[in-house]
Each structure stands twice: as structure tokens, then as C-alpha cells.
N, C-alpha and C positions, 0 to 999 in steps of 0.2 A: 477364450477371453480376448477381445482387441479393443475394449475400450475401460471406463472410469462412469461409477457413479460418485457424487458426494457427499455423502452418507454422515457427517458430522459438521460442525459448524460450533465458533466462540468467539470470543470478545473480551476483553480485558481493557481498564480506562482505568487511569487513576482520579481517588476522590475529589481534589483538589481539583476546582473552576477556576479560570480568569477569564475576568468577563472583559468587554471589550471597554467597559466605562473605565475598566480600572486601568488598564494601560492608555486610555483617553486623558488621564490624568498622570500618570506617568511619564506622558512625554508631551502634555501641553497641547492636544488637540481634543475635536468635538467629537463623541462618540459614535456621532453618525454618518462623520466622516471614514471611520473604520470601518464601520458596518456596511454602506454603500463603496469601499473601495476592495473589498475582500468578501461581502457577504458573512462575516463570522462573527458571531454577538459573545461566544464564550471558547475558552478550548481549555481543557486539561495538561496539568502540570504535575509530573512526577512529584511525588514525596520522601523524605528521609527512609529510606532499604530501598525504594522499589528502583529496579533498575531496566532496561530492554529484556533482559532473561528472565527476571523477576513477573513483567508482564506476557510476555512470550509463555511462559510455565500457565499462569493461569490460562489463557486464552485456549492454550494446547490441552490443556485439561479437561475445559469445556467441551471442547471438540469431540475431546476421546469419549466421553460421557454420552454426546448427544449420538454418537454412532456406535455404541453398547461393545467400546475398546477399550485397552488400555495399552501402555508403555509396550508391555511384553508381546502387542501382535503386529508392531508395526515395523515395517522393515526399513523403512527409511525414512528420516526427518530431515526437511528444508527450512532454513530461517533465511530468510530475505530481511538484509537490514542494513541498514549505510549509520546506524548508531552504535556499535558492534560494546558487547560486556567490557571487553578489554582489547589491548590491540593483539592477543595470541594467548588464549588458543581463540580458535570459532564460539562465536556466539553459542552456536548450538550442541556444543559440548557439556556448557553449563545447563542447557535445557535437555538434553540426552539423557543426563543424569537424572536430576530432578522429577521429572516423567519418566524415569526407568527405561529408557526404550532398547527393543531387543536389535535395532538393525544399524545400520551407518546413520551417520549426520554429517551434513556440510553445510553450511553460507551460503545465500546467492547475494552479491551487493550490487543492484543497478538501481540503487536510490531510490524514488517513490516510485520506479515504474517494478520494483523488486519484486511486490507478487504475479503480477502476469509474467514476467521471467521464471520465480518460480514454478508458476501454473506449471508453463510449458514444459520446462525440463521434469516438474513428477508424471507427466504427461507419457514423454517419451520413457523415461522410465519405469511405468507403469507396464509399458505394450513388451517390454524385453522381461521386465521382472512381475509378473501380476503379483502381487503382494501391497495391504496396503501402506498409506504415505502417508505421514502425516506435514502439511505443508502451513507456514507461520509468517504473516509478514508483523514485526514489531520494531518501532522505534522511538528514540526521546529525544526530539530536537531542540526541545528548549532547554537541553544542558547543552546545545552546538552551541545558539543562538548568543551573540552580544547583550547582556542587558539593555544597555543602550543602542542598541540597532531597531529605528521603531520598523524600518520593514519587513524585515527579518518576527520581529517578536512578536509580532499581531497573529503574522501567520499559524507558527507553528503550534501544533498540540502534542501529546504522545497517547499510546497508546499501541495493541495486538491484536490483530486477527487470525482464526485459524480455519482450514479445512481439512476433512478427513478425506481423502480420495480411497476408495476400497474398488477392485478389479470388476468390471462389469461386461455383458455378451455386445453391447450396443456402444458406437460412435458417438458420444455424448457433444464433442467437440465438430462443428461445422466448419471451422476456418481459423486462423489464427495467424499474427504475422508481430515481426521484432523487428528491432534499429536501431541503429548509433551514430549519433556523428561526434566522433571527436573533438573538432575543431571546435567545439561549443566548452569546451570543459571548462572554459574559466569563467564561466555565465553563473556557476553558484559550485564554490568552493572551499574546504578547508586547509589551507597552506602548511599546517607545521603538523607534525608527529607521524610521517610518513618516511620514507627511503630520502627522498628528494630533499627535505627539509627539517630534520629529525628535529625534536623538542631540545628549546635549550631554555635557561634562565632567562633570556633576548627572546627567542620567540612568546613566551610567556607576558612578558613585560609588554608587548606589541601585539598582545591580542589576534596573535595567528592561530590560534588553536580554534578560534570562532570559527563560523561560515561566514561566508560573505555572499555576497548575491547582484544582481545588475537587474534589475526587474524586469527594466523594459525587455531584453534580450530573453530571460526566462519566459515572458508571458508571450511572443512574437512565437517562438523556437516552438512552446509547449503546444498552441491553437496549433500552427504547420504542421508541425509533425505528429499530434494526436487527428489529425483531420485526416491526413495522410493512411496512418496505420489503422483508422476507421474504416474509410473508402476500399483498401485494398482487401481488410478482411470480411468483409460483404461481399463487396464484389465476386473474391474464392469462393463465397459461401451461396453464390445467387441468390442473394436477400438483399430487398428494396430493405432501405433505411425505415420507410415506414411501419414495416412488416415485423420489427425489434419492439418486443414486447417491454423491456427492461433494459436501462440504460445506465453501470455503473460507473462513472469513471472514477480515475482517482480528485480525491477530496480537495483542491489547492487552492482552487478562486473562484469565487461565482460568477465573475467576469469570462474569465477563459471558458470555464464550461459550457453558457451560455453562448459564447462564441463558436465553440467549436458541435453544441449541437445547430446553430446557424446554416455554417457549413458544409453539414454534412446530411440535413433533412432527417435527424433525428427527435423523435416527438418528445414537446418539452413533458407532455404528459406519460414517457418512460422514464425518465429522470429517476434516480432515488439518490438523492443526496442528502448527508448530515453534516455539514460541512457548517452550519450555523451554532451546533450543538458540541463540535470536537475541533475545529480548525483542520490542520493538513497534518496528518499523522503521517506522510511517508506513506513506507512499504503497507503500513496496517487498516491506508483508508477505505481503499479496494474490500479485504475481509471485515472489516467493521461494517462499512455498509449494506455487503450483503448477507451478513449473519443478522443484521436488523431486517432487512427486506424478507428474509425467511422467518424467523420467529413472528413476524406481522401475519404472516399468510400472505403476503404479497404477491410471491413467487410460488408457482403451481406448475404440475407435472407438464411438460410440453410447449412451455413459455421459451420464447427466445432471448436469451441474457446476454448482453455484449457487454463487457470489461473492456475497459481499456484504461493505457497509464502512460504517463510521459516522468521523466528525473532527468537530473543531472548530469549530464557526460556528454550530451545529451542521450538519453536511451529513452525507447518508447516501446508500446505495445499493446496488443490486444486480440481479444477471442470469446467467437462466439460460440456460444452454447446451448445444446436442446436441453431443458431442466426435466430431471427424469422423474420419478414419481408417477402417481395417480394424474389424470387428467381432468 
């Protein structure tokens, strides 16, 4: 065994809609003005219990289900999340448990570019341990989000995605490539409840526990360096941009994405975005999308699927895939 199939797939959204009219009046603008400046006409909002592990547990469920598994076969579980249960333990303690799972669990937190980080690392840990993984990106940023932050609040939605990776004879993965630049970390930020800045009654008062954000800098950073992390993992992969059969990236602005299939001679007709129907889920817009792309039939055995994601810190990522299956 030296490579990965992905044998399961799920999705978890909470019921609860807000649609773009309603924060149009919320904060004293035209609906269409949100819709042409974001592409997002609705997104999902957590409800009273449900929490990131809370959606993370369904998601993971599903997965295990559509790949005829459960808790007790998986050896290892990743939660990619920058909206974490609690600040200790790991997210995925709480989801460990709840799915019963038989193997380790850890965190990965590189913001919304979280599950192509995760990819990578069950990747690499697939090739040393064959056993399978089960990997989750979930997040709920509309409990970061300021009520009154209209930049901020249009954006975000929450929401889980999962995949099941099981050990397979074939290289499923073509190329794939990560980055960071630090110096960007204070382009979208949350100041207080860390080492740096611990919570106090004052930071509470002052609205530091929110994110913050600088658009212009996020939306500059995110085109560059998801173009960037495009180009070079093609290029590994000797695959013409044309030649990418399915184009996920992470869910964040219809602007950006547009932009950056511009850039990079990616067919607007690979696209699959849901980003009108959920807003930016984070870690979980990546496995949202393409557990929708698969339950459609969209995606078929021997299809080219490139990922890609950019977050916070700034980090990015991306990797392309031969989709295994029938052809």
C-alpha cells in the first residue's frame, strides 16, 4: 500500500438560514449590495447545543457510514478548526469520544486553509501507518464574528465536512503544495483569550474576543497566494490548468475565486462552488463542497480534482487528485 482512496464522505449545516436581506436590514444596506459584493444570498447559523464538535460528530458519522465504518476501525482522527470546543482539550477529543474512535486524535488549526493541511498530513500518515483516517474540517464563525461587524457578518456561516481516507495500492494524489507567511497575521485576527492577551473583564468590555479582519489585505493576500499554490502544484503535477476536471477551492468570496480562476486558466466550467447557499464555513467549505460534488455524481472515477485553500496567518494550500473509482 503507498497510497489513499476516499471511500467516505459527510456534511453537517445547521438549520437555521440567514439570508442576505436579513443582515441587509440589519445593518442598513441593499441586499444586492451583499450579494454582488460577496456572492452569498444565505449562510447558516449555529443553534442553542450545537456546537463545532457537535457538527464535527455528525459530519464524521456520515462519513463513516458512507464508507461501511465505524469509530472502532479508524486509527486516527483530524479536526481542522480555528473555532476550537473549548480552549483545552482539542477539539477532537470531544469528537473521539462521541464516534468512539479506536485510534489517536489531534487538531490541525491553519484557519480556512485547515482541511488541505489536514489532507496533507493524513496523507503522509497514511504512507507510514496504512490504516484508515478519518479527517473533519468544522467551524462556527458566527460566534467569532461581532454582531455589528457588517464585514465580518455577511461572510461567515458554519458548518462540517468529512472524509474517510482507507489505504489503497495507487498514488491517488498528483502534487500538492503549503505556505505561510506570517507577516500577514494581523490581516484577520482574534486578540484576546490566548497566551499573549489572556481574557479579562477589559478585554470582554472591548470586544477583543471577536475577529477582526482588514478586507482589503485578506482579499489581495488570498488571490496571490491561492494563485501561487495553484500554479506550483500543476506545474509538480504536469497538468495544463485546462486539463483539471473539478475546481474546489475554499468557499470565501465569489470575487476572489473568480479572480483567482482568472489567473490561473482555470475553467470557470470546473468550478463547484456553494458558497451562495452556506457563506465561508472555514476549514469545512473544502469538505462541504465536495461531498456535494460527489453525492451529485459530479465527480467520477479518473476526474482531476484540485483543492485548494488560503486562511489566516496567512496559510494556503492545495492538491491535486486522480478520483478513484469506476471510470
Amino acid at each position: 500500500m503507498n497510497g489513499f482512496d476516499i471511500t467516505g464522505w459527510g456534511m453537517s449545516v445547521p438549520e437555521r438560514k440567514v439570508t442576505s436581506a436579513e443582515l441587509a436590514e440589519r445593518f442598513g444596506v441593499d441586499e444586492n449590495w451583499i450579494v454582488s459584493r460577496c456572492g452569498i444570498q444565505e449562510r447558516r447559523a449555529v443553534g442553542p447545543g450545537q456546537t463545532t464538535a457537535s457538527l464535527a460528530v455528525e459530519a464524521g458519522r456520515r462519513a463513516l457510514e458512507k464508507a461501511g465504518l465505524t469509530g472502532a476501525d479508524i486509527a486516527h482522527l483530524i479536526v481542522a478548526t480555528a473555532t476550537p470546543e473549548q480552549p483545552s482539550p482539542a477539539t477532537s477529543a470531544f469528537v473521539h469520544h462521541d464516534l468512539g474512535i479506536a485510534g489517536s486524535a489531534h487538531d490541525v488549526n491553519s484557519e480556512c486553509a485547515g482541511f488541505v493541511y489536514g489532507l496533507v498530513s493524513a496523507m503522509a500518515l497514511i504512507a507510514i501507518d496504512p490504516r484508515p483516517i478519518l479527517l473533519i474540517g468544522s467551524d462556527t464563525h458566527t460566534l467569532t464574528a461581532n454582531p455589528d461587524d457588517r464585514d465580518l457578518s455577511i461572510l461567515v456561516g458554519d458548518g462540517a465536512g468529512a472524509v474517510v481516507l482507507t489505504p489503497g495500492p495507487e498514488n491517488r494524489v498528483k502534487a500538492w503544495n503549503l505556505g505561510a507567511d506570517g507577516s500577514c497575521a494581523g490581516s484577520l485576527k482574534v486578540l484576546a483569550g490566548g497566551s499573549r492577551m489572556p481574557t479579562t473583564e477589559e478585554t470582554v468590555r472591548a470586544g477583543l474576543h471577536y475577529a477582526q479582519i482588514n478586507g482589503n489585505e485578506i482579499y489581495l493576500n488570498a488571490v496571490r497566494y491561492t494563485v501561487r499554490t495553484v500554479r506550483e502544484t500543476l506545474e509538480s503535477a504536469k497538468v495544463d490548468a485546462a486539463d483539471v476536471d473539478h475546481v474546489i477551492p475554499h468557499q470565501a468570496n465569489i470575487r476572489i475565486i473568480n479572480s483567482i480562476l482568472s489567473h490561473t486558466g482555470l475553467r470557470q466550467e470546473a468550478l463547484v462552488t456553494n458558497l451562495e447557499r452556506y457563506g465561508n464555513t472555514a476549514s469545512a467549505s473544502i469538505p462541504i463542497a465536495l461531498t456535494e460534488a460527489l453525492d451529485s455524481g459530479r465527480i467520477r472515477g479518473g476526474d482531476q480534482v484540485l483543492l485548494a485553500g488560503f486562511g489566516a496567518g496567512m496559510t494556503w494550500g492545495s492538491m491535486l487528485l486522480e478520483w478513484g473509482g469506476e471510470k
